[in-house]
LODREN-245437 format. One record per residue (C-alpha): x negated, y, z negated; residue number from 1. Coordinates in steps of 0.001 Angstrom, whole numbers, always signed. Last residue first. Layout:
N
PT	X	Y	Z	NUM
...
END
This chain:
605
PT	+33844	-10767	+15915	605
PT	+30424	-12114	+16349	604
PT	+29465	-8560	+15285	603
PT	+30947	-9224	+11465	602
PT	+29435	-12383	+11363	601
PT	+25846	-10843	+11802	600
PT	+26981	-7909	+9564	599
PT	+27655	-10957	+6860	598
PT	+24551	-12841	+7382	597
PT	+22504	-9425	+7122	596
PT	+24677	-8732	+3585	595
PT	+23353	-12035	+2320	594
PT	+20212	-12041	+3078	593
PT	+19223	-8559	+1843	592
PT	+20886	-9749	-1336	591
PT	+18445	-12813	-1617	590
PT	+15556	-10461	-974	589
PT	+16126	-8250	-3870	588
PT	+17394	-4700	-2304	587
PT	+15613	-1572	-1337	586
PT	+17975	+1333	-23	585
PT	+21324	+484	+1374	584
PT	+21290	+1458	+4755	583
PT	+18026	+204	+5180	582
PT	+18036	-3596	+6953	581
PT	+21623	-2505	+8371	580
PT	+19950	+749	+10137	579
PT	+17697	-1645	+11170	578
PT	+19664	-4205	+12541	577
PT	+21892	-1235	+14295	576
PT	+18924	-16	+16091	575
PT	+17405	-3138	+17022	574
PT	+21039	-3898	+18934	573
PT	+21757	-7509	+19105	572
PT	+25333	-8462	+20826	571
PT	+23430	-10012	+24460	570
PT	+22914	-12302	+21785	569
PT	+24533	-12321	+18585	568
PT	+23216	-15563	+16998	567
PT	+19578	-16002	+18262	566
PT	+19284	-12280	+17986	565
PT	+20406	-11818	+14660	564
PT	+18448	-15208	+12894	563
PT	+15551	-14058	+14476	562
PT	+15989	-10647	+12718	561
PT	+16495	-12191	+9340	560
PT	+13414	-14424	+9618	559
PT	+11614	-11527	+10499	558
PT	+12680	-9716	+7410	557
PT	+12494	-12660	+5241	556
PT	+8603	-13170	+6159	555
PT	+8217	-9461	+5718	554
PT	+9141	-9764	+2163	553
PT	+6931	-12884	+1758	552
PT	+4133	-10776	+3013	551
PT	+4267	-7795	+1256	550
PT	+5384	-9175	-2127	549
PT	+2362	-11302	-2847	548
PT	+133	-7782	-3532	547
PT	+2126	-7746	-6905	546
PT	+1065	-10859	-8521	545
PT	-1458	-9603	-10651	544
PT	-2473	-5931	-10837	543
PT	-5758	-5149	-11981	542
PT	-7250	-8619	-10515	541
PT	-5337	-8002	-7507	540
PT	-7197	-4451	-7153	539
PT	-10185	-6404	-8053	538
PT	-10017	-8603	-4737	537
PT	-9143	-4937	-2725	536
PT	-11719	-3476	-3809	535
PT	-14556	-5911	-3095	534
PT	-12384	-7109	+361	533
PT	-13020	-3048	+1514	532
PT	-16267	-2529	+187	531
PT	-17511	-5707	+1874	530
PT	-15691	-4979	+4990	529
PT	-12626	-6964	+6121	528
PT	-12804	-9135	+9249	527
PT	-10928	-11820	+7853	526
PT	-11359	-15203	+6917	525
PT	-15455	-15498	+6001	524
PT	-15298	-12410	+4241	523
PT	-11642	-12545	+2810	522
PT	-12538	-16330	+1205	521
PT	-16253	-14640	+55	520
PT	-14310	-12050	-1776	519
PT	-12028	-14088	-3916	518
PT	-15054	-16603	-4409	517
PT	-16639	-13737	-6230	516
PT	-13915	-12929	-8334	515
PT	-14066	-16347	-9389	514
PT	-11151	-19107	-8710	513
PT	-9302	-20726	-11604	512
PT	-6116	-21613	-9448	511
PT	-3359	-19508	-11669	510
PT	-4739	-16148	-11521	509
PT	-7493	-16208	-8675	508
PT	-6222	-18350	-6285	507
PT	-2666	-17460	-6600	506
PT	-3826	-13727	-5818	505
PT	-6380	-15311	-2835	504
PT	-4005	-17431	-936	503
PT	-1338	-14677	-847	502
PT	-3507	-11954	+58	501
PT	-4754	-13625	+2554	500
PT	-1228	-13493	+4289	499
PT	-1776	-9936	+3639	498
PT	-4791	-9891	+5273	497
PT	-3866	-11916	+8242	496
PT	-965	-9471	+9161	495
PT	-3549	-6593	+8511	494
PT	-6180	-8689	+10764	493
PT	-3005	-9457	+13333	492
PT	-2353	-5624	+13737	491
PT	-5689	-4371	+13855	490
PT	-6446	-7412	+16712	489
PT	-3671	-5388	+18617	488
PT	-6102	-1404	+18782	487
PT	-8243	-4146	+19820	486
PT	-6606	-5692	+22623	485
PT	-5387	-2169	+24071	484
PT	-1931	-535	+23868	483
PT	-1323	-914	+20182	482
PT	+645	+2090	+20152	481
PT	+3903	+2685	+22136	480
PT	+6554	+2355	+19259	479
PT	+7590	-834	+20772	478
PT	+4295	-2372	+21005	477
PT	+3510	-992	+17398	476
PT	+6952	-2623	+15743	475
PT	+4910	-5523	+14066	474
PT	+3846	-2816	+11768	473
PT	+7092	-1795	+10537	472
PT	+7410	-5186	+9586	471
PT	+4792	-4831	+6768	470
PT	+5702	-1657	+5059	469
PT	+9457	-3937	+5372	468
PT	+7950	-6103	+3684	467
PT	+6633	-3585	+998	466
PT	+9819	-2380	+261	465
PT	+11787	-5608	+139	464
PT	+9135	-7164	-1798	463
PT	+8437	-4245	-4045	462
PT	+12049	-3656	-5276	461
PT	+12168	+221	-5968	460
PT	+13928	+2458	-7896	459
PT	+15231	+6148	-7014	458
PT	+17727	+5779	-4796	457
PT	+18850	+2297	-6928	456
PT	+18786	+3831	-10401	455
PT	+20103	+7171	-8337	454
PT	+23876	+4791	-7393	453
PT	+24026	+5152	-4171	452
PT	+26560	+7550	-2410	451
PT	+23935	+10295	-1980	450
PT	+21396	+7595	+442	449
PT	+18571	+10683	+496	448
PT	+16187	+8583	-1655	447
PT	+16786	+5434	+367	446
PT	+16229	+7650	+3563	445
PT	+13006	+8924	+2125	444
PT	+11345	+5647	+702	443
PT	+12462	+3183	+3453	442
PT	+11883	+6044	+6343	441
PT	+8401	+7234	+4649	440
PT	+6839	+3803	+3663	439
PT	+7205	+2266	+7158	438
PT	+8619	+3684	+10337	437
PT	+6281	+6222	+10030	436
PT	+4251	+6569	+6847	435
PT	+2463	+3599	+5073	434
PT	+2910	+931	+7835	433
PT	+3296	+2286	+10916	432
PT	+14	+4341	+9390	431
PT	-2117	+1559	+8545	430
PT	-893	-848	+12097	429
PT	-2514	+2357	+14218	428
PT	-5078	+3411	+12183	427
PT	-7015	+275	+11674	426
PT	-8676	-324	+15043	425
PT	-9982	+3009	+14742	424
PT	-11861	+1460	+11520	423
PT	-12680	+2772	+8461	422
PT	-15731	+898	+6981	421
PT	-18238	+3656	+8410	420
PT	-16140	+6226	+6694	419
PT	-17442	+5193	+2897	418
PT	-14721	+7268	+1635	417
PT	-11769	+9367	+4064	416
PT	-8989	+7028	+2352	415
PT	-5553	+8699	+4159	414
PT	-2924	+9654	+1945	413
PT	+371	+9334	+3541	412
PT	+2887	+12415	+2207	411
PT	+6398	+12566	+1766	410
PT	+6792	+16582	+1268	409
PT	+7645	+17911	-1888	408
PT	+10416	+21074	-2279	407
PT	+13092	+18448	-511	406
PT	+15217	+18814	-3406	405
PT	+14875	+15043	-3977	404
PT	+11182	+14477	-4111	403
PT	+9157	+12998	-1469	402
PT	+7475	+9805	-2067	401
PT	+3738	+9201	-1986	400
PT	+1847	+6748	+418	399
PT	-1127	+5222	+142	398
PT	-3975	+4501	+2557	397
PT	-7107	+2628	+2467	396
PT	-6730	+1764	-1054	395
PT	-8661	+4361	-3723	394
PT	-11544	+2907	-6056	393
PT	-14161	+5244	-4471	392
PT	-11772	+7929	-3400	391
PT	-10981	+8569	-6989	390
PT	-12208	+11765	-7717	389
PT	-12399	+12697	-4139	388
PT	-8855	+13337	-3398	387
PT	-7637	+11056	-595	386
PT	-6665	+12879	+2503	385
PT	-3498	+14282	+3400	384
PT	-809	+13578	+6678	383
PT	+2538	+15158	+5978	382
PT	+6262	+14437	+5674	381
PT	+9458	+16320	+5359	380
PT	+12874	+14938	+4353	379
PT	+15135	+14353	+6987	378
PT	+14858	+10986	+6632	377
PT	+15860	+8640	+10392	376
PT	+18570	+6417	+11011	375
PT	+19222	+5381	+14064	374
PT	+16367	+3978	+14740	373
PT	+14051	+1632	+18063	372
PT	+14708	+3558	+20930	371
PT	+14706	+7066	+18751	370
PT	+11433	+6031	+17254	369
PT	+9071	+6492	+20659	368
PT	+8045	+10193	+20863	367
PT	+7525	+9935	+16653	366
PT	+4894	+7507	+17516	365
PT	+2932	+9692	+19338	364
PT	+3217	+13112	+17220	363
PT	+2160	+10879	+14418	362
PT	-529	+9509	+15887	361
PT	-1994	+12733	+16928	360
PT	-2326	+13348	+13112	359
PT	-3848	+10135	+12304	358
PT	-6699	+10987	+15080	357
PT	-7097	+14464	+14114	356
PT	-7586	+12926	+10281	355
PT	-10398	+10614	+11433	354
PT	-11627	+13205	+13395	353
PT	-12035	+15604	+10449	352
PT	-13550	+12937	+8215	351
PT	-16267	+12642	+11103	350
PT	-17909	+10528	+13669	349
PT	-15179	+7758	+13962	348
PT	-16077	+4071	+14478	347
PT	-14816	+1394	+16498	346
PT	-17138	+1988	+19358	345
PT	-19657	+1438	+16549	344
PT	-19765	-2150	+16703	343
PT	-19917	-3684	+13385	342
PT	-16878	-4586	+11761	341
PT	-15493	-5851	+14986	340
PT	-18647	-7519	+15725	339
PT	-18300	-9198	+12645	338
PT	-15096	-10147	+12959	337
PT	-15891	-11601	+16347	336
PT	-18985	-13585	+14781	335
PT	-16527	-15107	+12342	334
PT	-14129	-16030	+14804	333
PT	-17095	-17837	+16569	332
PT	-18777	-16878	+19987	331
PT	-18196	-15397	+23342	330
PT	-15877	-12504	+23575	329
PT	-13730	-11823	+26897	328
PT	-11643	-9109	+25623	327
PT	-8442	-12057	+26464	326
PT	-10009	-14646	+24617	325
PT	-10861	-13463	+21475	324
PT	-7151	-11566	+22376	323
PT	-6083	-15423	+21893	322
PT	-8067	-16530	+18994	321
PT	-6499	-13665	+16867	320
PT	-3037	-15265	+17848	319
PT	-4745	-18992	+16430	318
PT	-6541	-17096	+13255	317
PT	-2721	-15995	+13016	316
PT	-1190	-19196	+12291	315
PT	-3974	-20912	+9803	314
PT	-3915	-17401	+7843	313
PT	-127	-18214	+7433	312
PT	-112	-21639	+6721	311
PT	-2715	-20889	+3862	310
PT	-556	-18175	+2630	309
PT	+2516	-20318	+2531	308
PT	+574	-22554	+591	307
PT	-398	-19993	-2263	306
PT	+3053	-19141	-2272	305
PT	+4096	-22944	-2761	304
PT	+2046	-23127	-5702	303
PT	+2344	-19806	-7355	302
PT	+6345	-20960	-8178	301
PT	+8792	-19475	-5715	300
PT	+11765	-18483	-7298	299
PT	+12261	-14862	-5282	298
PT	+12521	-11067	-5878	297
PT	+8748	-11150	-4550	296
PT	+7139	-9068	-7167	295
PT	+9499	-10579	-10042	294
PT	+8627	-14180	-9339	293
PT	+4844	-13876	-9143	292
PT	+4809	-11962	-11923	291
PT	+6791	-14145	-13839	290
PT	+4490	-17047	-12646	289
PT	+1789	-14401	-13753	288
PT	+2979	-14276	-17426	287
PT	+3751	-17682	-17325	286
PT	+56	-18744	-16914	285
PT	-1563	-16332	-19165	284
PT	-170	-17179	-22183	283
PT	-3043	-16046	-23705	282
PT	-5472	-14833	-21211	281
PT	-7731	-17368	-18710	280
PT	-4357	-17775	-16341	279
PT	-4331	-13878	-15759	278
PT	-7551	-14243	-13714	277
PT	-10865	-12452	-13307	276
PT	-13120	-14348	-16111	275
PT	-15872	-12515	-17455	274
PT	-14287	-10972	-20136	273
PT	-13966	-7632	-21901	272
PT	-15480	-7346	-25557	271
PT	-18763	-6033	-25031	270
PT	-16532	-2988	-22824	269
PT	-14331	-1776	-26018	268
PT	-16807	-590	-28230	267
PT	-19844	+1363	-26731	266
PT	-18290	+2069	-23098	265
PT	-14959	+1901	-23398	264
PT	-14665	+3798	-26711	263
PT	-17015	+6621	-25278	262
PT	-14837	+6967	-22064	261
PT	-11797	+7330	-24240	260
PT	-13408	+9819	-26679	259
PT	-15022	+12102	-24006	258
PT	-11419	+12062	-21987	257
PT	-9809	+13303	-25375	256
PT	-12607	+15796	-25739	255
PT	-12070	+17280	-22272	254
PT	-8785	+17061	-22657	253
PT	-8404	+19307	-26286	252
PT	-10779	+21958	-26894	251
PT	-11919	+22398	-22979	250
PT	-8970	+21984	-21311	249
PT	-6382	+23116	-23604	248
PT	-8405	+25889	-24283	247
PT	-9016	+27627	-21026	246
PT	-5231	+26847	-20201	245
PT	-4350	+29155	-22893	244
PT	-6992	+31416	-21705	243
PT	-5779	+31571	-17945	242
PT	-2077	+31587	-19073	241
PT	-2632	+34151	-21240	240
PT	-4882	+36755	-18900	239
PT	-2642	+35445	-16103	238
PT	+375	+36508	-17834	237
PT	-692	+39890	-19053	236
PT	-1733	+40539	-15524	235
PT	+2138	+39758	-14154	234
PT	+2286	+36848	-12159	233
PT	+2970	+37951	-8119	232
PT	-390	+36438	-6999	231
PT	+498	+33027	-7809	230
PT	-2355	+31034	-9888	229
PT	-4255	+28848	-7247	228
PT	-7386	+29298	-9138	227
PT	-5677	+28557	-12912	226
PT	-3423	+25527	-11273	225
PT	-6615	+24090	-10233	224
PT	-8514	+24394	-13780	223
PT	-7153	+20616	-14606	222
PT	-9494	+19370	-11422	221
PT	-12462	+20482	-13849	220
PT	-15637	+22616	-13399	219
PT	-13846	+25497	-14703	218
PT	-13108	+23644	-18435	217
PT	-16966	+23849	-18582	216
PT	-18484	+20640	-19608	215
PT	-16929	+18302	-17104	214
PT	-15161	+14945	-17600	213
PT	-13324	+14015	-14150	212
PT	-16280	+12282	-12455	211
PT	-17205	+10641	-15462	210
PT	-13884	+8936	-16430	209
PT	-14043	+7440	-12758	208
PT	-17554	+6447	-13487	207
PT	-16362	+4862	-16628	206
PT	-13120	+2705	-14391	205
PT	-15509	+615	-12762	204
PT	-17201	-1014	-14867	203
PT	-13811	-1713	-16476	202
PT	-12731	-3699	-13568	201
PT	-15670	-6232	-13461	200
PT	-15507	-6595	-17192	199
PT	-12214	-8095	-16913	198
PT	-9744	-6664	-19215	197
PT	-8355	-7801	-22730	196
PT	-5585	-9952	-24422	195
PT	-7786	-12244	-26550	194
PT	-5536	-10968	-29512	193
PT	-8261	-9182	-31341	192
PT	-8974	-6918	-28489	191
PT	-5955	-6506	-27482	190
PT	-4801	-4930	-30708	189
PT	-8166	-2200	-30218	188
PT	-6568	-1624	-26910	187
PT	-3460	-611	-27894	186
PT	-5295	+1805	-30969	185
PT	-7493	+3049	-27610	184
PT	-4147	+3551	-25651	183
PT	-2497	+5027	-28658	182
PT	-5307	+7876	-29430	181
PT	-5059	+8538	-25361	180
PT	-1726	+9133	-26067	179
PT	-2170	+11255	-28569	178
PT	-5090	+13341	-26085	177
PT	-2368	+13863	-23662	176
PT	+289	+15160	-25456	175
PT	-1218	+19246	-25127	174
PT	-693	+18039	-21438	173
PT	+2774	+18549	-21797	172
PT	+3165	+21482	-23697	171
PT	+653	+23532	-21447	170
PT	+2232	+21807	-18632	169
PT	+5353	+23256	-19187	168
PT	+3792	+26991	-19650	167
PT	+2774	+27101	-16397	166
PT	+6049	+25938	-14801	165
PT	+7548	+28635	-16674	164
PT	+5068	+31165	-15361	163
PT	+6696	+30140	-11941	162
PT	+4894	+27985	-9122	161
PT	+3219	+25225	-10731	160
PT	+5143	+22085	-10143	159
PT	+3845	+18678	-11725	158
PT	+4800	+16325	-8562	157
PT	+783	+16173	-7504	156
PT	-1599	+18827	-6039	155
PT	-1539	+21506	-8931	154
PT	-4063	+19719	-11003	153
PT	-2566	+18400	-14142	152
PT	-625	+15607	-12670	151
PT	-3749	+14631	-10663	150
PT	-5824	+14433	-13796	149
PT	-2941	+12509	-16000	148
PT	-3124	+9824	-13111	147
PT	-7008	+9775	-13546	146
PT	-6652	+8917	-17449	145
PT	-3798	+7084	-16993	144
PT	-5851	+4729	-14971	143
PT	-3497	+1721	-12643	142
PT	-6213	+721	-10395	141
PT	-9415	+1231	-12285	140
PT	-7834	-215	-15240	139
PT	-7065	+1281	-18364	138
PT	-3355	+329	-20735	137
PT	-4399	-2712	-21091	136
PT	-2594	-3918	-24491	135
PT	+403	-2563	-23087	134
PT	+622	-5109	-21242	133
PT	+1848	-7589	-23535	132
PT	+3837	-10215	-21930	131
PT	+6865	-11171	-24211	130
PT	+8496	-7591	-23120	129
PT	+9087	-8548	-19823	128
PT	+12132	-11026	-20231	127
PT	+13510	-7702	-21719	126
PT	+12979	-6123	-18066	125
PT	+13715	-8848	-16335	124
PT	+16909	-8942	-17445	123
PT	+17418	-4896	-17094	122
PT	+16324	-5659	-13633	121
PT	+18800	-8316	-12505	120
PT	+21925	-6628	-14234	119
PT	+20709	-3089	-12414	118
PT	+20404	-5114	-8874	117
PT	+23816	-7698	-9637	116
PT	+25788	-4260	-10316	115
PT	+24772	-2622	-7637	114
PT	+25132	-5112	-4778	113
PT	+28363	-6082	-5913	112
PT	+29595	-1775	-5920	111
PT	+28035	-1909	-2283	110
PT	+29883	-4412	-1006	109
PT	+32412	-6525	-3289	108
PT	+33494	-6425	-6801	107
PT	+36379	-9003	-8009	106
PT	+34664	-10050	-11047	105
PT	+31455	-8430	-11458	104
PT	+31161	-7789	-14965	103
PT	+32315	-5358	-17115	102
PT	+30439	-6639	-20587	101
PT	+27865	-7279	-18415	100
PT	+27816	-3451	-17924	99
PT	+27844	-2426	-21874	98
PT	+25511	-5697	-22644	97
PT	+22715	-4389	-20124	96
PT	+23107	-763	-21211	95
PT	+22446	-1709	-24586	94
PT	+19897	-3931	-24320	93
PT	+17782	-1568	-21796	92
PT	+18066	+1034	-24324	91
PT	+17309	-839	-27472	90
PT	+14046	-2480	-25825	89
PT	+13434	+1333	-24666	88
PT	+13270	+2159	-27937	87
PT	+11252	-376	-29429	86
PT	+8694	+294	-26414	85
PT	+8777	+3678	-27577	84
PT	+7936	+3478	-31152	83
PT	+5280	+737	-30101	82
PT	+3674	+3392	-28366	81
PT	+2312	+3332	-25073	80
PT	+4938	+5742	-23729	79
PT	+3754	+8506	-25881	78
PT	+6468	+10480	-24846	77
PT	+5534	+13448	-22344	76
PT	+8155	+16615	-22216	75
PT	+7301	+19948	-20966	74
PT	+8664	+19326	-17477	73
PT	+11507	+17599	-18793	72
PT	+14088	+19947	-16854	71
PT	+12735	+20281	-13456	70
PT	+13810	+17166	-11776	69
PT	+11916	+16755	-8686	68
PT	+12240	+13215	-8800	67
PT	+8315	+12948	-9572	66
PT	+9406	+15028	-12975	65
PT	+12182	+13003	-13691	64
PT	+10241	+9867	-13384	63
PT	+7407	+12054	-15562	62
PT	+10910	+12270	-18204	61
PT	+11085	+8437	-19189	60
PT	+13701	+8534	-21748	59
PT	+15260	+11622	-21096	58
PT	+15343	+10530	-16535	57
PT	+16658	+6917	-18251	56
PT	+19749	+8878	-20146	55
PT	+20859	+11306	-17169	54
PT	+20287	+7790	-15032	53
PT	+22615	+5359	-17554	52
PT	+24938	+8483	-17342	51
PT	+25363	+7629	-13393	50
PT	+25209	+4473	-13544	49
PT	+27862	+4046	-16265	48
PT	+30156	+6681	-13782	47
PT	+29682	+4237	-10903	46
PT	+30547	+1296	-13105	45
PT	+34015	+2901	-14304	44
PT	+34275	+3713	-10574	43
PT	+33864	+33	-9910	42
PT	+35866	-1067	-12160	41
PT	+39012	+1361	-11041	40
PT	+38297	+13	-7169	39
PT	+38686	-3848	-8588	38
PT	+41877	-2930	-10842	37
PT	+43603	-1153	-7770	36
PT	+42577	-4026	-5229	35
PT	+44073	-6515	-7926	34
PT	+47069	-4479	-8812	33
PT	+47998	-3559	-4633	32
PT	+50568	-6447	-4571	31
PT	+51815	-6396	-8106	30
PT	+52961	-2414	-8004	29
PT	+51258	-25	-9675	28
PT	+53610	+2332	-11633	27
PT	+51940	+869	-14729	26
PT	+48327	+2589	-14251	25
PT	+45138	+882	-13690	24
PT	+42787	+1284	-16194	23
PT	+40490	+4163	-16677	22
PT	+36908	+4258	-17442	21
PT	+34851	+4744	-20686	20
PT	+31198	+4945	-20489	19
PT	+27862	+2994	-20757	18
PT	+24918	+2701	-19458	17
PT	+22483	+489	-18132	16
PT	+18310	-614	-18222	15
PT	+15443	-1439	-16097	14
PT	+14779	+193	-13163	13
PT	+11329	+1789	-14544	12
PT	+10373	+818	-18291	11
PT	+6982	-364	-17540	10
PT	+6937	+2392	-14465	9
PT	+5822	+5129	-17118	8
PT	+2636	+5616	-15157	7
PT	+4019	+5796	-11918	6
PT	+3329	+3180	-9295	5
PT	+2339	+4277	-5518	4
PT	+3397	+2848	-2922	3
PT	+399	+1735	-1022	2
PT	+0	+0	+0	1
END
């Protein structure tokens, strides 16, 4: 990806709410009771979402913030508290038990798909809550520290455009350093439980901490806001504001950061472990098997994912085999890769042209999606790279959400770092997939559905999002990129890749296989750069189970469209199958099913 998670995202699509509704009245008559009783429960649900949301956006106020929600601005919980996770085991109870208590009798469409999404999440929300993550709060991937950074800057959701603004992030970021307390108290718990990091991913998180600790409060990303201060404050503002923010930084952050970085390095890092997988930590098994099962919305166990991967990379070494063949290349697959990775045809001279050549993409693509969509965001979208500061540890590309007022662009980051290992045969599959059709049109038009409930415009369900991330890149042909055999060979490597990623997550964290072996398997399978298959194999160390998602979502995808042309015909419209694929934001894969089966029997007539 990728998508992005937000820091508070423990407690994200999880919980319900609760309201009165009325009944059906006495003057109706016996043949319309049922369809009256059935369209009263689902506006009693409808309201429950809706306060459930006003409730979750208090609880968890940054999802507010990324929403483009102004009103919690000021507001950070320490969300790594036991306090809170107490509370938001109370909440998610609650809500669960107040809409079960409903039920789904007699609900169809979009009020069925509701209620089974927010009663699926809440569930697996408490089911959660026996795996203790919030004894690893610090990971290169997932780094408050760094996420707290780009908050604070001026460059993320945090809006800094009236002295109000200004003044919210003085109260919020005044929080920081308790959290950071917590996090090192969490971490302390793990410690003595056996519940701690890999050493191999805490290496890597210090010089992340030291590229954002500076000694003058100047020097830092946090003094952004102070530089790019709007002209039209009054001078007894800016002389505040600038001091105020003058001593947050440097009396409070700066310290905070110190004492983190400090406690990693002299306390916390002789006590991390050598092995990579979940399976070596107490109750490590189950915890990724649930992993496993949440990320892909399915019941597959880590065994048969970790065989559809091997079928998988078996398949498209055969279709990469065949433009082998059609370039005219003379050797093994293994010397193509490397002459892939190697030849500097492939490479681009500067940052600048690498972003050029993104941008021109755009205009390209965008010539060719009115064949292939109906529906289309109207929320804007732009082309940024990376920021520095965490380049190093940074995907390829990643793609942020707009927010709801339209105030925030969608925008793809683009990884500039170590530019000999980014490819021109890259772009084209990297951007279908993290901006246009992919990432932006699922995010966006999900987020701009108004007659969805907002748990489901504003959640997520990582298989469906991130197969269809992955399905938008089988589009290229159609979208009028891809037009030479290598620009095509990007397409099957990122196909391949994420079908490695399936053999390779199971691998590490429930087969016993070494970080090492992780990134000798990509080497010798894919034609992946050392940098590249070194931080990606620690990215699934940081995050278990969650890269399986892209490629068994897509699987269901393109099993779903077979299944619509085979059975409608000269009936089959792309358009309409993907307005029907996103009409109703991300859904578990077993829903998706069953609503494509019914619009297929719906067009049969």
């Amino acid at each position: 990806m990728t998508l992005r998670p937000l820091v508070l995202s423990v407690a994200l699509l999880t919980a319900l709410a609760a309201c009165t509704g009325s009944s059906a009245t006495a003057e109706t008559t016996p043949a319309t009771a049922p369809q009256a009783a059935t369209h009263d429960k689902a506006t009693r649900l409808d309201a429950l979402y809706a306060q459930y949301w006003e409730e979750f956006l208090k609880l968890n106020p940054i999802q507010a913030t990324f929403q483009g929600d102004t009103r919690y601005n000021d507001q950070l919980p320490d969300f790594l508290s036991a306090q809170y996770r107490q509370q938001t085991h109370d909440f998610n109870t609650r809500w669960l038990k107040t809409v079960k208590d409903i039920g789904s009798d007699g609900l169809d469409g979009q009020a069925l798909i509701s209620y089974e999404i927010f009663v699926r999440n809440a569930e697996q929300a408490l089911e959660s809550e026996q795996f203790p993550d919030w004894m690893l709060p610090f990971d290169q991937f997932n780094n408050i520290a760094g996420f707290a950074a780009q908050l604070g800057s001026g460059t993320s959701a945090q809006p800094f455009k009236t002295v109000k603004d200004y003044d919210d992030w003085l109260a919020r970021g005044a929080r920081i350093p308790g959290i950071f307390d917590t996090a090192i108290a969490n971490m302390r718990e793990g410690m003595k439980a056996g519940v701690v990091q890999p050493r191999a991913l805490m290496v890597k998180v210090l010089p992340q901490f030291d590229a954002l600790i500076k000694d003058k409060p100047e020097d830092t990303l946090f003094w952004g806001p102070i530089t790019n201060m709007p002209k039209d404050f009054s001078a007894a503002d800016r002389e505040r504001l600038t001091n105020a923010y003058r001593e947050l930084i440097g009396q409070q952050l700066m310290p905070a950061y110190r004492k983190v970085r400090a406690f990693i390095a002299d306390e916390y890092m002789s006590k991390t472990r050598a092995t990579p997988g979940m399976d070596a930590l107490p109750n490590g098994k189950a915890w990724y098997a649930f992993n496993a099962r949440n990320s892909t919305t399915t019941d597959k166990s880590p065994e048969e994912i970790h065989q559809i991967g091997l079928d998988e990379v078996a398949r498209i070494h055969g279709e990469i085999r065949k433009v082998m063949q059609q370039v005219g290349f003379k050797g093994s697959l293994q010397d193509f890769f490397r002459f892939m990775q190697t030849d500097k045809r492939f490479s681009f001279k500067s940052e600048d042209a690498l972003l050029a050549h993104y941008r021109a993409l755009e205009a390209k693509i965008n010539e060719k999606i009115p064949a292939q969509f109906s529906l289309i965001p109207k929320s804007p979208f732009e082309i940024r790279p990376v920021e520095p500061f965490r380049a190093k540890s940074a995907a390829g590309g990643e793609y942020y959400p707009p927010s709801e007022d339209g105030t925030r662009p969608g925008i793809f980051y683009v990884n500039t770092y170590d530019l000999p290992t980014r490819k021109t045969w890259d772009s084209e599959d990297l951007y279908l997939h993290e901006a246009i059709p992919g990432h932006h049109f699922q995010i966006a038009l999900q987020q701009e559905l108004t007659g969805l409930p907002a748990f489901r415009r504003f959640g997520g369900e990582t298989a469906f999002a991130e197969g269809w991330g992955l399905y938008a890149e089988s589009l290229g042909k159609d979208l009028g990129v891809y037009t030479d055999p290598y620009s095509y060979f990007g397409y099957l490597q990122n196909e391949l890749w994420r079908a490695i990623r399936l053999v390779v997550d199971t691998g590490l964290h429930s087969k016993g296989w070494s970080r090492e072996q992780v990134i000798k398997y990509m080497l010798d399978n894919s034609a992946e750069s050392e940098t590249q298959s070194t931080a990606e194999a620690e990215r699934y160390m940081a995050i278990p189970g969650q890269a399986l998602a892209y490629k068994i979502g897509e699987l269901k995808i393109q099993e779903l469209r077979h299944r619509a042309e085979q059975q409608l015909g000269d009936k089959f419209d792309i358009r309409e199958f993907h307005a029907e694929v996103l009409k109703d934001g991300a859904v578990p894969l077993a829903v998706l099913e069953a609503k494509i089966d019914r619009w297929i029997a719906a067009k049969k007539g």
